[in-house]
C-alpha positions as CSV (number, residue, x, y, z in Angstrom):
1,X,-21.2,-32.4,1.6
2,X,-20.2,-33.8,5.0
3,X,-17.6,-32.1,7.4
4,X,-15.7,-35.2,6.9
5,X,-15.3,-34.6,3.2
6,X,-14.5,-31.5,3.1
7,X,-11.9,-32.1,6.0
8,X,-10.6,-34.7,3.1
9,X,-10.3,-32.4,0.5
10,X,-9.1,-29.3,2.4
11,X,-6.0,-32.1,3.5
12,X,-3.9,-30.9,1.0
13,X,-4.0,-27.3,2.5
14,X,-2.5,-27.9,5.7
15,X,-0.3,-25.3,6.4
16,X,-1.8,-23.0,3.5
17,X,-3.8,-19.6,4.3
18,X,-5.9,-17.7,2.6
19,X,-4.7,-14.1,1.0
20,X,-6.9,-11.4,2.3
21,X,-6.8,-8.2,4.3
22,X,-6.2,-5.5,3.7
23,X,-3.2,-3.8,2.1
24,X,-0.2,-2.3,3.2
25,X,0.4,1.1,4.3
26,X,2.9,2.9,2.7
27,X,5.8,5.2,5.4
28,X,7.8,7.7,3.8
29,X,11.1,6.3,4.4
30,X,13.9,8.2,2.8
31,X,14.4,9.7,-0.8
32,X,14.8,6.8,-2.2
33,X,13.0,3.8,0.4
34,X,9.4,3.6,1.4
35,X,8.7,1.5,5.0
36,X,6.0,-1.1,5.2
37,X,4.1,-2.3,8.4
38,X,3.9,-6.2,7.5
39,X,5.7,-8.6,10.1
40,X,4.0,-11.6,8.1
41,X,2.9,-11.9,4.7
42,X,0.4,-14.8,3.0
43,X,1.7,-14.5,-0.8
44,X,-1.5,-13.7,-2.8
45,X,-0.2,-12.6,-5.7
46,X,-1.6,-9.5,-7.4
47,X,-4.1,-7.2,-5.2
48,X,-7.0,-5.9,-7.7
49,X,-10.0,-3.7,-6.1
50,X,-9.0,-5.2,-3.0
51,X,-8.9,-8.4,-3.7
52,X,-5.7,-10.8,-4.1
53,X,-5.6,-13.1,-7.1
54,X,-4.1,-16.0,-5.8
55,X,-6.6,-18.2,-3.0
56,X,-4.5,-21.0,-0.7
57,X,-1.2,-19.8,-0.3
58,X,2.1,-20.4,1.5
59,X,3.0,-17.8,4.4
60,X,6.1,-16.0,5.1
61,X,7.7,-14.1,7.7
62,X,9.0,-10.8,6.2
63,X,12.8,-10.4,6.4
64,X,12.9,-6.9,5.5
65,X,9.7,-4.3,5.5
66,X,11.9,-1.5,3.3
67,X,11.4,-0.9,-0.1
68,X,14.1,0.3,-2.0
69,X,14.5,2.2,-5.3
70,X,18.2,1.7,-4.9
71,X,19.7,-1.5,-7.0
72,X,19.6,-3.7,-4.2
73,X,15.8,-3.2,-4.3
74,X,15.2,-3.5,-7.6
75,X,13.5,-6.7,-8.9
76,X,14.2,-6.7,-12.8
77,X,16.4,-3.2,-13.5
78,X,19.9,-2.3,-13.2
79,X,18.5,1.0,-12.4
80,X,15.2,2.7,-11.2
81,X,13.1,4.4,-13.9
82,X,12.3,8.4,-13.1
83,X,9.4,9.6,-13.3
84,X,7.8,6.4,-12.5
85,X,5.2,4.3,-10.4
86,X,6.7,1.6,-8.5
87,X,5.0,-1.4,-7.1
88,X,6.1,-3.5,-3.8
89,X,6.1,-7.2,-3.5
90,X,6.9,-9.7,-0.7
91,X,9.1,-12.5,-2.7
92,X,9.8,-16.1,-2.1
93,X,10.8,-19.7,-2.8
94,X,10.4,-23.1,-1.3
95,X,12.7,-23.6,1.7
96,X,13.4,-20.3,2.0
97,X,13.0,-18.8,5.8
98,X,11.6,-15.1,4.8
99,X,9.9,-13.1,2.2
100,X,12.5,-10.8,0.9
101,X,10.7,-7.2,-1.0
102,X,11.5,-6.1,-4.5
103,X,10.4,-3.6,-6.5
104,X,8.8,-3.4,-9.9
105,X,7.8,-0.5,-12.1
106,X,4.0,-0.1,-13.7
107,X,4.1,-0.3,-17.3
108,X,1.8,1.9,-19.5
109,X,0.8,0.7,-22.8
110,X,2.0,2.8,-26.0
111,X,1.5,1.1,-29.6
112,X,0.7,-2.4,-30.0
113,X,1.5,-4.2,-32.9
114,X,0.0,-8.5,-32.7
115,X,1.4,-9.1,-29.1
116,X,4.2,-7.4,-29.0
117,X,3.2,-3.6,-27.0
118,X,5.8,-0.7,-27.4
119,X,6.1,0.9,-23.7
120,X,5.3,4.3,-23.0
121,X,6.4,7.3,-20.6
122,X,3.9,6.0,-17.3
123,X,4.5,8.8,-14.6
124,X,2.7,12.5,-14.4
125,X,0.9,14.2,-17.4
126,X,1.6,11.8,-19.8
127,X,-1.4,11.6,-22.3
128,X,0.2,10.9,-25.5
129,X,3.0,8.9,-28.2
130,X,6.0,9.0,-25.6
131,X,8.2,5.9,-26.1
132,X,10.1,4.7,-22.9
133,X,13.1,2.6,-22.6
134,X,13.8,0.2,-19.2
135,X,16.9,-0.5,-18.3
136,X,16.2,-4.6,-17.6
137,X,19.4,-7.1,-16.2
138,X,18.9,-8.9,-19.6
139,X,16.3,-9.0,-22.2
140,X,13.5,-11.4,-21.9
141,X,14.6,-11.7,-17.5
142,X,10.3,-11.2,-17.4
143,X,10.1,-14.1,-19.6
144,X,7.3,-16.3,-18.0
145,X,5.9,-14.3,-15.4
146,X,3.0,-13.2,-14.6
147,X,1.5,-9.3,-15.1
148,X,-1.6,-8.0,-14.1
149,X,-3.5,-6.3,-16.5
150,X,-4.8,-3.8,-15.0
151,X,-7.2,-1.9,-17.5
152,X,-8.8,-2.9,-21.6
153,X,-11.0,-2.0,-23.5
154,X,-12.1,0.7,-21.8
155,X,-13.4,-1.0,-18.4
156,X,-11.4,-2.4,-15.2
157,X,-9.8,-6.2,-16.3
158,X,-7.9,-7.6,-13.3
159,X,-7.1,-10.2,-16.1
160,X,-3.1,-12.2,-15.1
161,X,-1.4,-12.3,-18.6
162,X,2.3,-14.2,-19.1
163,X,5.1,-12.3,-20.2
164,X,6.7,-13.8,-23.1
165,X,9.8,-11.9,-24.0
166,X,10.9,-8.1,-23.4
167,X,13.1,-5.8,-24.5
168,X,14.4,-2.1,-23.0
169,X,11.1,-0.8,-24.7
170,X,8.7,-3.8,-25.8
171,X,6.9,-6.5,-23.9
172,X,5.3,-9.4,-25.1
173,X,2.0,-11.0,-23.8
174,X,0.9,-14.5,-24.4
175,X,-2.6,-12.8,-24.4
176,X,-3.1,-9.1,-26.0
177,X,-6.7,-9.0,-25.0
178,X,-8.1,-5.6,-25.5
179,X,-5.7,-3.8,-24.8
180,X,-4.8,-0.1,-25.9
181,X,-2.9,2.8,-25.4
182,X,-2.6,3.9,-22.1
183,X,-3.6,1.2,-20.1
184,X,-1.1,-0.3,-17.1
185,X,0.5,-3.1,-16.8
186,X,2.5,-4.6,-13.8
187,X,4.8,-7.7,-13.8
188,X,5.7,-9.8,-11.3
189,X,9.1,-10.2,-9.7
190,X,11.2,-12.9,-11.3
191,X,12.9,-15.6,-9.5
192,X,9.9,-16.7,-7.2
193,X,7.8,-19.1,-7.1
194,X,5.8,-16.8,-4.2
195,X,4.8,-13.2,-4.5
196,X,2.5,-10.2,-3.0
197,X,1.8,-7.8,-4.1
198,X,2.6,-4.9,-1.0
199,X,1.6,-1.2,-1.9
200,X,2.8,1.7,-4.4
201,X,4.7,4.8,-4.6
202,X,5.8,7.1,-7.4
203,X,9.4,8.2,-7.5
204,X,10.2,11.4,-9.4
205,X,12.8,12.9,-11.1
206,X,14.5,14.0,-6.9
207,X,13.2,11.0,-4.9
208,X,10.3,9.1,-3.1
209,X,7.0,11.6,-3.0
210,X,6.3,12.2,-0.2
211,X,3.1,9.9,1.1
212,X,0.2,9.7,3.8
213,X,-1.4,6.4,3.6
214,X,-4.0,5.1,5.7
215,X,-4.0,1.6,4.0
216,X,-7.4,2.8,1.5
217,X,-6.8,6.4,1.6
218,X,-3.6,8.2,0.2
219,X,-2.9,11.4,0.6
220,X,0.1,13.0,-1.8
221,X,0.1,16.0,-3.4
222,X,0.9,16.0,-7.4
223,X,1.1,18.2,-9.8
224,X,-1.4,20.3,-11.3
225,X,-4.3,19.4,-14.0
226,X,-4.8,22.4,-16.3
227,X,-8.2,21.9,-17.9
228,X,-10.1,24.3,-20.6
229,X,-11.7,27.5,-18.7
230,X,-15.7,26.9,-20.1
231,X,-15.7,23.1,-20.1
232,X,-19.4,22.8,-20.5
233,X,-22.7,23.3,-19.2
234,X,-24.9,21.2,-16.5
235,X,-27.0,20.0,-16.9
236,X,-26.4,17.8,-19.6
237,X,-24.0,15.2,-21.1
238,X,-21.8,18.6,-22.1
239,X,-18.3,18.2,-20.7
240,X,-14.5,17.5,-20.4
241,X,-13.7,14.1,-19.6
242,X,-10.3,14.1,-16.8
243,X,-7.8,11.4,-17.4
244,X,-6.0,10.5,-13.9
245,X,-3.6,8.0,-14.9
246,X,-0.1,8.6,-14.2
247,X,-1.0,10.9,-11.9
248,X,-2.4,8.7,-9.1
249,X,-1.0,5.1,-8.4
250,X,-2.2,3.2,-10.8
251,X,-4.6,0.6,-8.8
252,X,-6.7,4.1,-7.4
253,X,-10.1,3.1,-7.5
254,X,-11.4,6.7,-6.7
255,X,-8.9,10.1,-6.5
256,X,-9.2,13.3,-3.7
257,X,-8.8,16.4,-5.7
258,X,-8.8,20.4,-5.1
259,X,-10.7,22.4,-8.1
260,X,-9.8,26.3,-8.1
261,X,-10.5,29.1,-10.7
262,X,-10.3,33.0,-10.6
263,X,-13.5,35.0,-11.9
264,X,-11.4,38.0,-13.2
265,X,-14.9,40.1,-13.6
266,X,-16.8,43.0,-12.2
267,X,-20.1,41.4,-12.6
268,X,-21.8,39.3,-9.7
269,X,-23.5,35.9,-10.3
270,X,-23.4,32.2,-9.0
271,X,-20.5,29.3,-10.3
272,X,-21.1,25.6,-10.0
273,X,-19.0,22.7,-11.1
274,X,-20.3,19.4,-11.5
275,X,-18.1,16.1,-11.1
276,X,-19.6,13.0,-13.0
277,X,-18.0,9.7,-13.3
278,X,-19.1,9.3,-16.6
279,X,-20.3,11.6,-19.8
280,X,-24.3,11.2,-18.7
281,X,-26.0,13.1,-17.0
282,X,-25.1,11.2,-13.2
283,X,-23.9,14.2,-11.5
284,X,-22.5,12.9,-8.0
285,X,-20.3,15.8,-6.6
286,X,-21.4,19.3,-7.2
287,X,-19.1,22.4,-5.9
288,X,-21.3,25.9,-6.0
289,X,-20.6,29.8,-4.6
290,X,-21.9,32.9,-5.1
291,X,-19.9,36.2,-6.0
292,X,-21.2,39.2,-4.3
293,X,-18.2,41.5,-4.7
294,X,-17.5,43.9,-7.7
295,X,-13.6,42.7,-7.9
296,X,-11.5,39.4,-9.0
297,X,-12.4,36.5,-7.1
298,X,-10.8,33.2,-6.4
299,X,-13.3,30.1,-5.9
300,X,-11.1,27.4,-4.5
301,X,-13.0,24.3,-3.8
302,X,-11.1,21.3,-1.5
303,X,-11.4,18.1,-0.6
304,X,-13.3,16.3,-4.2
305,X,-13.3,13.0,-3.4
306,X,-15.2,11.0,-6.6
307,X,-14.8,7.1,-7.1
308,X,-14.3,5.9,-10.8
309,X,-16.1,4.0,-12.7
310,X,-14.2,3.7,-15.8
311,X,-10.6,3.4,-15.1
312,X,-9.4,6.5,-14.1
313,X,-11.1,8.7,-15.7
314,X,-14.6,11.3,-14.5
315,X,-16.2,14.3,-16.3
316,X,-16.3,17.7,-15.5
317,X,-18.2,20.4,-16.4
318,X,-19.8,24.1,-15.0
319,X,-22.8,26.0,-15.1
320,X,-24.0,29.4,-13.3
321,X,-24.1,32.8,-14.3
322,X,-20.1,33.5,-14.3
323,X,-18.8,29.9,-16.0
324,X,-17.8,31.8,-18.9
325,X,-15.8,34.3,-17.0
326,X,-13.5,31.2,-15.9
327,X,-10.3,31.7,-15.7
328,X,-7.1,30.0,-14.5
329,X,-9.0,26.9,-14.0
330,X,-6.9,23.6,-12.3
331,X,-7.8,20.6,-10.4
332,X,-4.9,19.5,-8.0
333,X,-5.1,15.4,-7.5
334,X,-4.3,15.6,-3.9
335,X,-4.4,11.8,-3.5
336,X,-6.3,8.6,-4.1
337,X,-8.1,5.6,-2.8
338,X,-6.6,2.0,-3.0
339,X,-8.7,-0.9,-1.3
């Protein structure tokens, strides 16, 4: 193909660009606003494993780099959800001069019954049957957008689904796929023709976490992971599989975690705990001390960082002399990694 043609074909894009970049990093604004950095934004739609989902887009400038959990932020509630992941999105029209930012909360996946999917309870240690209700301007106001779908089937989708109606606690998909129970969801904005998606934050039952974000790496303490004291032994496909969702922002690719225990024993011996992002036997992280002292001991372990590679989820399991003399055993997500 000549220059000349593909000059031709690329005439239609004048003016266009092309999403990419990376993503925003998220300031700690106030108890109820995150900041943004973004003085322009090119609207690429959903951002999945670092990549946006729409190509040739129209660019804004940004009119406002706040988001806000308070109503005038909110881009389909009369009132922020608790407890909750939110996502950030540079909005737009045709004509219009800026990119104004709304807010939209991750939906987790509860019972599904054809298309219609019965939300559930999305924020912190949230593993089962918990139904949640939204408070939306109107039923079916997502009616025709688009949501990402972020996890099916067991594996990473990325797949853009329509919304076809809602209610205060069902949504409706023009395409059900695989999905299942727990998986996320995230709609876009209604009311534009342009959107981008920004960044994340979780707001709890007080306010805004608290958040350190380099723009990959995220650093926000959450609560604690209690996991069985004698999980299994190494090596071998023996182990507990750790379910991060809700606990990180739902796009993580890979989480940061602290692992402690307390070896309330007299006897002496060695302890190792070996991270796996499956059930195999692909150990990647292994954390090992020796006790030499005839008292209780604390083995506290910082600064796990282990990239995913089924969504959200890793195995864990122990080995040495004193594993079963565990006690008090937690893992500590103390943050996450979003390209």
């Amino acid at each position: 193909m000549s220059d000349n043609t593909r000059l031709y074909e690329n005439a239609g894009n004048v003016g266009l660009t092309l999403a990419q970049g990376p993503r925003d990093a998220v300031i700690y604004g106030s108890a109820t606003s995150v900041r943004l950095s973004r003085s322009f934004v090119a609207m690429g739609g959903f951002r999945f494993r670092g990549q946006y989902t729409r190509g040739m887009v129209p660019t804004f400038a940004m009119a406002d780099k706040v988001a806000s959990v308070a109503p005038a932020g909110l881009g389909a509630e009369r009132s922020n959800c608790k407890e909750s992941w939110y996502a950030a999105f540079a909005c737009a029209n045709e004509g219009d001069a800026s990119a104004v930012v709304k807010t939209m909360p991750f939906l987790r996946v509860g019972s599904i019954s054809g298309n219609v999917i019965t939300l559930n309870k999305a924020g912190e240690g949230t593993h089962d049957i918990a139904e949640k209700s939204y408070d939306w301007m109107a039923d079916n106001n997502l009616a025709g957008v688009q949501c990402l779908v972020i996890s099916e089937g067991g594996q990473w989708s990325g797949r853009v689904a329509t919304v076809v109606a809602n209610t205060a606690t069902t949504l409706t998909l023009d395409n059900i796929g695989a999905l299942s129970f727990g998986a996320f969801l995230l709609p876009a904005p209604p009311g534009f023709a342009h959107f981008c998606y920004l960044a994340s934050f979780y707001l709890d039952t007080h306010e805004v976490r608290n958040i350190y974000d380099t723009g990959t790496e995220v650093v926000s303490r959450g609560i604690y992971l209690l996991r069985p004291e004698t999980p299994g032994a190494s090596p071998g496909p023996v182990g507990t599989l750790m379910d991060c969702s809700g606990y990180i922002a739902p796009l993580a690719t890979g989480v940061r975690m602290d692992s402690r225990c307390v070896m309330s024993t007299s006897a002496t011996g060695d302890y190792a705990e070996y991270f796996s992002p499956d059930s195999g036997n692909h150990d990647v992280r292994t954390n090992y001390d020796l006790k030499d002292n005839s008292g209780s001991r604390s083995f506290v372990f910082g600064g796990v960082s282990l990239a995913f590679l089924y969504p959200q989820t890793f195995n864990f399991k122990n080995a040495g002399t004193l594993a079963a003399k565990r006690s008090e055993g937690r893992i500590a997500p103390t943050g996450w990694f979003e390209p």
